[in-house]
C-alpha positions in Angstrom: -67.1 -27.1 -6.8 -67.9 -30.7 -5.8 -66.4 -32.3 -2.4 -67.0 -35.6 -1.6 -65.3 -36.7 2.1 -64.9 -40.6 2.6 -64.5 -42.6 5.7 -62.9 -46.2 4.0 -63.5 -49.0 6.3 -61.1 -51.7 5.6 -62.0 -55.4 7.1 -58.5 -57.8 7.4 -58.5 -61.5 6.7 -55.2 -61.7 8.2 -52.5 -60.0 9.8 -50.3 -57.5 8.6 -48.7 -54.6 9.3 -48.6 -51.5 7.0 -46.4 -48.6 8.6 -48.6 -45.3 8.4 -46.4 -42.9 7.4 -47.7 -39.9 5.2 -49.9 -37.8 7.8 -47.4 -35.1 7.8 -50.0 -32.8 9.0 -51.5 -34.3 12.0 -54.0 -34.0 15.2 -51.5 -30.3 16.6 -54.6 -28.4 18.4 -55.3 -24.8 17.1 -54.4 -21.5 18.9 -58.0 -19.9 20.3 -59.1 -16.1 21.0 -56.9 -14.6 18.6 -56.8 -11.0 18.5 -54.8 -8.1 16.7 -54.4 -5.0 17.8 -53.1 -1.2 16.3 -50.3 0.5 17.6 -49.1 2.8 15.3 -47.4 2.0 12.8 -47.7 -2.0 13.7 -50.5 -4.6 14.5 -49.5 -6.8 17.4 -51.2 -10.5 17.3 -52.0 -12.4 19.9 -53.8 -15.7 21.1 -54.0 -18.9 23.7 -52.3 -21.9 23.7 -53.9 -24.7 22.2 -55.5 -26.8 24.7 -55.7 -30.9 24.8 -52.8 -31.1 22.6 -49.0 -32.6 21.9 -46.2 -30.1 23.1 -46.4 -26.4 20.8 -42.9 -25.4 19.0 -44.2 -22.5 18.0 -46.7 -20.2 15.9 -47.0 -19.2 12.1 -48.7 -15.8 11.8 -49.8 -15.0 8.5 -51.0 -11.9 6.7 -53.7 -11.5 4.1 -52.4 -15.4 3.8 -49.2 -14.4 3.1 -46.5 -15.7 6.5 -46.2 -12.5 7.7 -43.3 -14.2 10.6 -42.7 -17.2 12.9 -42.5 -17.1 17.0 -42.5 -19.1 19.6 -44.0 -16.6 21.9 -48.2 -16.0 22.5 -47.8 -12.8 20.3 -46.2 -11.1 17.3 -45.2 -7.8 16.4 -46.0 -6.9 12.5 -44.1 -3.6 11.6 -44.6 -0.8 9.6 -48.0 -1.9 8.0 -49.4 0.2 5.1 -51.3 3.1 5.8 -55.3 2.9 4.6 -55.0 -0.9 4.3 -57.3 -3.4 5.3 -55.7 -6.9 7.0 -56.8 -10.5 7.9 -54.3 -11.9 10.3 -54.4 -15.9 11.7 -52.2 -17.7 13.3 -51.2 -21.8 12.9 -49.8 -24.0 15.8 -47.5 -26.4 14.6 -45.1 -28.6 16.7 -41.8 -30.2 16.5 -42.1 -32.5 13.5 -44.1 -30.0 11.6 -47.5 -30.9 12.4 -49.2 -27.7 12.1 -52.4 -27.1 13.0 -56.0 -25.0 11.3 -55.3 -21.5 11.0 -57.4 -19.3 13.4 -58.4 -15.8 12.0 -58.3 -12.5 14.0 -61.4 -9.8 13.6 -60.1 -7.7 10.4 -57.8 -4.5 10.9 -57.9 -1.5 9.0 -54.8 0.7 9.1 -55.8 4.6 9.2 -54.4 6.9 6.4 -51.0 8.0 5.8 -48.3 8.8 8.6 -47.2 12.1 9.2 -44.9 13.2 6.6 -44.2 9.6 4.8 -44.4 10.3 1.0 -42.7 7.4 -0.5 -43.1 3.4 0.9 -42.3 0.5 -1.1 -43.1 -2.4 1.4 -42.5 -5.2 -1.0 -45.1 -8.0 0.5 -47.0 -8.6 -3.0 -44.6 -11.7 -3.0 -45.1 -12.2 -6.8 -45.6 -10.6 -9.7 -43.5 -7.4 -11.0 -45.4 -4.8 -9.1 -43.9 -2.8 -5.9 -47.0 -1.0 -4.6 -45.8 2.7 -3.1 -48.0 3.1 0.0 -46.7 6.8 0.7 -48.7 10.0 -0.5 -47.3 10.3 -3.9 -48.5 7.0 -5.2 -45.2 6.0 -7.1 -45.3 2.4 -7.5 -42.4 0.8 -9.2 -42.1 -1.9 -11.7 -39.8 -4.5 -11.1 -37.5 -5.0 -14.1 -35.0 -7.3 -15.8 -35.4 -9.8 -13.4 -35.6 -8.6 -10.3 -37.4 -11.3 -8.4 -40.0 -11.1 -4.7 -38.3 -13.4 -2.3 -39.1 -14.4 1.8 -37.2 -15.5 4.6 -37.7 -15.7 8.1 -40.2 -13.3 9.2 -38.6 -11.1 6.0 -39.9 -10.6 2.5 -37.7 -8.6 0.3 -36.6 -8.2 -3.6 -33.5 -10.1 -5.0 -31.2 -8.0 -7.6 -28.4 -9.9 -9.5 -25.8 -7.2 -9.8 -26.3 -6.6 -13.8 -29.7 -4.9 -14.7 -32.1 -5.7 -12.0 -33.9 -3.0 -11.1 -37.3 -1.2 -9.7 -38.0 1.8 -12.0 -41.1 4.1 -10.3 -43.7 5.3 -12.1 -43.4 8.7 -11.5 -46.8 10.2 -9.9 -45.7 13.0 -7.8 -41.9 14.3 -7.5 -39.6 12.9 -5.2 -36.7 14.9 -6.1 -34.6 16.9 -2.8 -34.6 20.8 -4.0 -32.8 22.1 -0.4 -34.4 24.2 2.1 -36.3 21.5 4.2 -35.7 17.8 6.3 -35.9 14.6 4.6 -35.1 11.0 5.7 -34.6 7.6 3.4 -35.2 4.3 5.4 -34.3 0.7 4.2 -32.8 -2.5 5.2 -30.5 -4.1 2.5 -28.3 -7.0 2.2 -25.0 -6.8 0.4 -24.1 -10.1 -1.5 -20.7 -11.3 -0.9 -20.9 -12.2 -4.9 -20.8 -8.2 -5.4 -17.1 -7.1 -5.2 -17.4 -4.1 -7.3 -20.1 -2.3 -5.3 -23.2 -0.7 -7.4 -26.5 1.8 -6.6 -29.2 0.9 -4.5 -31.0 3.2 -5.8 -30.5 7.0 -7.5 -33.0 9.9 -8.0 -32.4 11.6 -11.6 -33.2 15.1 -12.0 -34.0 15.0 -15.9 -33.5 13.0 -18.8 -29.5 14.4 -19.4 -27.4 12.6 -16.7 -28.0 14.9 -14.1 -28.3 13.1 -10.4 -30.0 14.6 -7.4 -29.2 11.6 -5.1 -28.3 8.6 -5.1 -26.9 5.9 -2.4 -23.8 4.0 -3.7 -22.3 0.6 -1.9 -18.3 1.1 -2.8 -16.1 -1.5 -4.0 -14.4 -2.2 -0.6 -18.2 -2.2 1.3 -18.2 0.9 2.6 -21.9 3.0 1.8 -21.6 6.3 -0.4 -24.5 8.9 0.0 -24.3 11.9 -2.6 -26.7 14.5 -3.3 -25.5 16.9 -6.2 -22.1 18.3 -4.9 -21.8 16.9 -1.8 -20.9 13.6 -0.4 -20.5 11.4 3.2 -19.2 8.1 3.7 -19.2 5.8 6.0 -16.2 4.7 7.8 -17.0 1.1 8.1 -17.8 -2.0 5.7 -21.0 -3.2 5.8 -21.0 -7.4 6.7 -22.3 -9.2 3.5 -24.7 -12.2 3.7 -26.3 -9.6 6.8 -29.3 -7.5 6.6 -28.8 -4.0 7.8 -30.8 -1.3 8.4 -29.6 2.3 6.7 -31.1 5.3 7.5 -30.0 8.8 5.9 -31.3 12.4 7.4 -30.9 15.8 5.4 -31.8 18.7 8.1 -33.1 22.0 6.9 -29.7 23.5 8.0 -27.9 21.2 5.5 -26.6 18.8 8.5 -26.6 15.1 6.8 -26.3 12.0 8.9 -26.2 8.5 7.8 -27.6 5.6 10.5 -25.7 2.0 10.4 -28.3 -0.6 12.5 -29.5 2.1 14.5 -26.1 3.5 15.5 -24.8 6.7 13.9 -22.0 5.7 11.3 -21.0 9.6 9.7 -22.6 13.1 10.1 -21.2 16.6 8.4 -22.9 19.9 7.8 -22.1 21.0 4.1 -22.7 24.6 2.7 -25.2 24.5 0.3 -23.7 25.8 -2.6 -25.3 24.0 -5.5 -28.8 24.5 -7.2 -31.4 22.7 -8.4 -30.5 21.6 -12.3 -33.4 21.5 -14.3 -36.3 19.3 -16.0 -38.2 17.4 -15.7 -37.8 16.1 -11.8 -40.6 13.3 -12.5 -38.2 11.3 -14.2 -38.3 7.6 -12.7 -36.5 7.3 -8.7 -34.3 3.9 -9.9 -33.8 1.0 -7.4 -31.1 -1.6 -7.8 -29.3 0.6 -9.9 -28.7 4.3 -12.0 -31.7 5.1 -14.2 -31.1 3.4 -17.8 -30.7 6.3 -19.6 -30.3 4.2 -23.0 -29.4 0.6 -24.2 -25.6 1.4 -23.0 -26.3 1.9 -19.7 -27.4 -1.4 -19.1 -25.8 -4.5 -18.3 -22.7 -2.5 -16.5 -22.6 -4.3 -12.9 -20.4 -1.2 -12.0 -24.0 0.3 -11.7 -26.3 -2.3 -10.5 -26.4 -3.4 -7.1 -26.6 -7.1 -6.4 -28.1 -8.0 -2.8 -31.6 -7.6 -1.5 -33.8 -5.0 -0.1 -36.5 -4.7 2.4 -39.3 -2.1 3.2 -37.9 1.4 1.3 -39.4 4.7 2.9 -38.9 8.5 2.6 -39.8 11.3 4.7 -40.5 15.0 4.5 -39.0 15.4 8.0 -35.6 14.1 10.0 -36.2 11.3 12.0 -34.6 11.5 15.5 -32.0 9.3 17.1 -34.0 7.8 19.3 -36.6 7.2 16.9 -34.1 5.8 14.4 -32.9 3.4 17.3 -36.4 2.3 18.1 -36.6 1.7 14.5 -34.0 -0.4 14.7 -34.5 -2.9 17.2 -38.0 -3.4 15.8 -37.1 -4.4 12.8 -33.9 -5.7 12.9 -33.7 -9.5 11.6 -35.4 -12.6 13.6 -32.1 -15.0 14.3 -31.8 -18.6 14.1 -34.3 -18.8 10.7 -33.7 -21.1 8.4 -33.3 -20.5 4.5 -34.9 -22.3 1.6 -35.5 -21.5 -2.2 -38.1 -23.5 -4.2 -35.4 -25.0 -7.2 -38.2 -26.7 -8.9 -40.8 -26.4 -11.2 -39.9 -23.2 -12.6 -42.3 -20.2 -13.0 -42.3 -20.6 -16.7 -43.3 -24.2 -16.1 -46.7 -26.2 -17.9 -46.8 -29.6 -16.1 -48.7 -32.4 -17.8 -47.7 -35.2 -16.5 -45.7 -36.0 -13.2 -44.8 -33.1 -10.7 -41.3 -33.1 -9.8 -40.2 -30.2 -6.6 -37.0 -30.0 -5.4 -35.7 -27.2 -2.5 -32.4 -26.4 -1.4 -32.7 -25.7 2.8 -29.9 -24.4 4.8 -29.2 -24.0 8.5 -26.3 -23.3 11.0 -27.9 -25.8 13.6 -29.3 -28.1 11.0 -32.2 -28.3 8.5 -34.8 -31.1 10.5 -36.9 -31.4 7.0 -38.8 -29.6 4.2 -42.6 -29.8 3.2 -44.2 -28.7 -0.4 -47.1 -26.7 -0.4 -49.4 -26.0 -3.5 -51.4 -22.7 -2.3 -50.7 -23.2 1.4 -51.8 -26.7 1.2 -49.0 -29.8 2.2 -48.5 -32.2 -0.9 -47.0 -34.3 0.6 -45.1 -35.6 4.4 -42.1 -33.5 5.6 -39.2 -34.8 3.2 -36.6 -35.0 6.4 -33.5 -35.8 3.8 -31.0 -34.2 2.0 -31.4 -33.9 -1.2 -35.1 -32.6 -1.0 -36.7 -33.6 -3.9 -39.9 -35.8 -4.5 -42.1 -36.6 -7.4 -45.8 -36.9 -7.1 -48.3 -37.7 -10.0 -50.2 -34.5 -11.7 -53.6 -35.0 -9.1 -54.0 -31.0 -9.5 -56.6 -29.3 -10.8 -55.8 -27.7 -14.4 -54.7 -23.8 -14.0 -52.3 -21.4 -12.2 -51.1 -22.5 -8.9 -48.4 -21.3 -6.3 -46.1 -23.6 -4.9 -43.6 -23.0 -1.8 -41.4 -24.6 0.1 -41.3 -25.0 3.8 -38.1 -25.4 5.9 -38.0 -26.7 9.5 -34.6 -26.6 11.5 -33.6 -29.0 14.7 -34.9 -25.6 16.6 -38.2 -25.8 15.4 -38.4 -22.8 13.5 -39.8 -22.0 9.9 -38.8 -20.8 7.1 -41.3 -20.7 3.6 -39.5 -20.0 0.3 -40.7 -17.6 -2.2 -43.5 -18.4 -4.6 -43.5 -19.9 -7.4 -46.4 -20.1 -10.2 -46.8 -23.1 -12.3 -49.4 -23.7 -14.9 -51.0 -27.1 -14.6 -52.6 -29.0 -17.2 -53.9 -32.3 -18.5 -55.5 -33.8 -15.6 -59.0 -34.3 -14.8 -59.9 -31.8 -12.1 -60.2 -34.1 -9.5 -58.1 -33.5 -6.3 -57.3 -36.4 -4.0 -56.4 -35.6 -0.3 -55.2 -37.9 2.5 -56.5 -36.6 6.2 -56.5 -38.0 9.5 -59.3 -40.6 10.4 -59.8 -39.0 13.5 -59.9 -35.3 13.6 -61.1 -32.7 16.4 -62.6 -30.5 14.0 -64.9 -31.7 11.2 -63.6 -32.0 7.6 -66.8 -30.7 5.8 -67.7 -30.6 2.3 -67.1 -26.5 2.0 -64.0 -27.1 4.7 -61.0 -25.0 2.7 -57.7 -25.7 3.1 -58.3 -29.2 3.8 -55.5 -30.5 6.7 -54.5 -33.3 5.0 -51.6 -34.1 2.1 -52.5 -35.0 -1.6 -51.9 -38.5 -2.6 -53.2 -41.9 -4.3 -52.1 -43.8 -1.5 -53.4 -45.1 1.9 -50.7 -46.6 4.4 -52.5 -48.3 6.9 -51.8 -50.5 9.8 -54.1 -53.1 10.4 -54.8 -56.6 12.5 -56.9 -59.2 11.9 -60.8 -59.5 12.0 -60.4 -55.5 12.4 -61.6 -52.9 11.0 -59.6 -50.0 10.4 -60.1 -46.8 9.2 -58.7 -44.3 6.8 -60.1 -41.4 5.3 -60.0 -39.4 2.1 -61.1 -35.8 -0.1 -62.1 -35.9 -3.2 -62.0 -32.3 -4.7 -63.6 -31.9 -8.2 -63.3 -28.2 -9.5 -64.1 -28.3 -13.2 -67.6 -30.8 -13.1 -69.7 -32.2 -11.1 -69.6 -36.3 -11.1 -72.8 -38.2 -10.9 -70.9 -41.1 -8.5 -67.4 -42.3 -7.2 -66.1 -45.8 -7.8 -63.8 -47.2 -5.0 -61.6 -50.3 -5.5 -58.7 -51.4 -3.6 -55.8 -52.9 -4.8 -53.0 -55.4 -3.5 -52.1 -54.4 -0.1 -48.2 -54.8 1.1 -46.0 -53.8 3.7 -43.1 -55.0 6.0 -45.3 -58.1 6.9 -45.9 -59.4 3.5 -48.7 -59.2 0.9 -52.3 -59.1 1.4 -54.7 -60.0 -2.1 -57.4 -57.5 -2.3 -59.9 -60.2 -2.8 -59.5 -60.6 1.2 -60.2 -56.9 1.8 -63.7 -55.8 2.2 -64.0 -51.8 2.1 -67.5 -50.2 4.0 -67.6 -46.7 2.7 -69.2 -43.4 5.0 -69.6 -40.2 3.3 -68.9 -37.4 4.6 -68.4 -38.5 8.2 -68.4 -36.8 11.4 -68.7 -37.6 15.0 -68.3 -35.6 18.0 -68.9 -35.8 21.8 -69.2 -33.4 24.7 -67.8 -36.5 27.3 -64.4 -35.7 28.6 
């Protein structure tokens, strides 16, 4: 890769004033000493204020460079990591306009292995693709199928089921099937779409290949959660809210005592004779997510089955959790308020843009959506788009290939919300990324420097007065060949105070230029 950093040096004949308006990622100083630290089962985060800076709104912590949450405190809470995992956390300042500053990496963590008695975790941070890596014992990861899409929000990523035949099918490694005689506990945190008015499965455990169910959890028609294992059957007296995440916890004890946790609080409890046995077959056969296990072309397509909502982390134990623990649970994970919600509309995953690149969002908020910005891998395209509808259209300045795009929501609070991923094949450009940055920077913009803190762009909004030089500066990024030399013209400048010919510009060019003092 070749990196060629500019400082462009314009000389006015005559007055004029050109608005600068596209910095939308500015001078916001970075967070220092950040650390993370274990505590079993989550990594807290922490750091210092930025120092010689415009007033914080808050942090973006990211994991494995993935936004892992958003707080406005000096440290974050990351919950229920994966056992034997290794992590790279950093942290971005940004302030009220959505300036945000470098991100600031924390020494590396590793988690240690597997937590007592956890056999089954699907986490679902891979935030594309149609994996759901199973981090318990067994190592049953699932396949996400028909549709079933990764989504984020808030400090939440989840998967998205439609109601009809979305659903995450394991791949059976090691048997997850209840057989009686010993404690188990199933832990997730679901949200029931108000779309869904004929309830489904969030998820069932087959025994074999007949019809034959060893568990399953059922939302009913009226809201209400159903848990069943073979013969036997509790049900919760209340509704769950739609629209709301919840956390649902179910306990079988060795003495056949079943409890079922609503948001930490105990919602039904029973102790049932066990008087059925185990049917038999194959018990490998696939634990179904989002729905009953397709049995055969019939089976799907019936919404009666499928589930439509979205689900959080999914874990099962070989022992009974305890109130207290289920509470504690609870209040760590239960939803961060006052985020708001995006979804990236456009380009489409199945997308090939040639030409011009057209993104569009849809951002809501109780208190009010302040603006969104576009990111291509992490980087801003473009400044914060602060009205409704937000859609813009930039020229195809991308290098060719696969890239993810997001987009990132700002409310009047100053809190962020990014949109799930999209990937978009790129084509029929020349390799050669343009990106606007600040002039003056208190960090240096070098050649290697990656993500670059600026927007991409072809042009340079300037203010300027005569006899003046002023200066504006620029990345070229070429990833598919090297060039030999850059050619740098100027066109006709205009703004609100008229039109300057480019004849009476004169343009002094710096590569790669950096200054820095140790003066106060």
């Amino acid at each position: 890769m070749m990196s060629y950093i500019f400082r462009l040096l314009l000389l006015f004949a005559c007055y004029l004033n050109f608005t600068t308006n596209l910095w939308a990622i500015s001078l916001t100083g970075a967070p220092g000493n950040v650390m993370v630290q274990w505590q079993n089962p989550n990594a807290r985060v922490s750091w210092q204020p930025p120092t010689d800076h415009a007033p914080i709104a808050g942090y973006q912590v990211f994991r494995n460079e993935i936004l892992a949450g958003t707080t406005s405190a000096l440290e974050f809470l990351d919950m229920n990591l994966a056992p034997n995992t290794a992590f790279q956390y950093s942290v971005q300042a940004y302030d009220a306009s959505g300036n945000i500053s470098p991100a600031i990496a924390a020494p590396g963590l590793q988690t240690p292995d597997t937590p007592d008695g956890l056999i089954a975790w699907w986490d679902f941070n891979e935030a594309n693709g149609d994996t759901a890596t199973d981090h318990g014992s067994l190592g049953n990861h699932g396949v996400l199928t028909d549709g079933t899409v990764h989504g984020r929000e808030g400090n939440r990523s989840f998967i998205a089921f439609d109601g009809l035949n979305d659903r995450v099918q394991n791949i059976p490694a090691g048997p997850l099937a209840y057989s009686g005689g010993g404690d188990r506990t199933f832990v997730l945190w679901l949200w029931p779409d108000h779309h869904d008015t004929d309830g489904g499965v969030v998820f069932s455990k087959p025994w074999n290949g007949n019809g034959a169910y060893n568990y399953s959890l059922n939302q009913l028609a009226d809201g209400r959660l159903q848990w069943q294992v073979q013969g036997v059957s509790l049900i919760a007296p209340m509704a769950l809210t739609p629209d709301q995440w919840h956390q649902v916890v179910i306990t079988i004890k060795s003495n056949w005592v079943m409890s079922m946790y609503l948001d930490g609080q105990l919602a039904a409890s029973g102790q049932f004779a066990n008087t059925w046995s185990a049917n038999g077959g194959d018990q490998h056969v696939p634990l179904c997510i989002g729905s009953l296990f397709p049995y055969g072309v019939g089976w799907k397509g019936i919404s009666t089955y499928s589930w439509q909502g979205k689900l959080d982390y999914f874990r099962i134990y070989s022992r009974a959790l305890s109130a207290d623990g289920i509470r504690q649970s609870y209040d760590r994970g239960k939803p961060a308020a006052g985020f708001p919600m995006v979804t990236l509309l456009a380009p489409a995953s199945s997308d090939t843009i040639t030409s011009q690149i057209h993104l569009r969002a849809e951002a809501q908020d109780a208190t009010g959506i302040a603006g969104v910005i576009y990111q291509m891998d992490g980087q801003a395209l473009a400044a914060e788009d602060k009205t409704a509808p937000y859609e813009i259209t930039l020229p195809n300045q991308l290098v060719n290939g696969s890239h993810s795009f997001t987009a990132v929501a700002r409310n009047v609070s100053g809190k962020i919300t990014t949109s799930s991923p999209v990937q978009v094949m790129m084509a029929g450009n020349n390799g050669v990324i343009a990106q606007l940055v600040e002039p003056i920077s208190p960090f240096p913009i070098l050649p290697d420097t990656w993500p670059v803190p600026g927007i991409a762009g072809n042009e340079i909004q300037i203010t300027a007065a005569t006899d003046q030089y002023e200066a504006a500066s620029f990345v070229l990024r070429s990833e598919l060949r090297e060039y030999n030399d850059v050619n740098v013209e100027v066109s006709d400048l205009s703004g609100p105070g008229g039109r300057l010919p480019k004849e009476q510009v004169d343009i002094r060019l710096v590569k790669a230029w950096y200054q820095a003092s140790l003066g106060g």
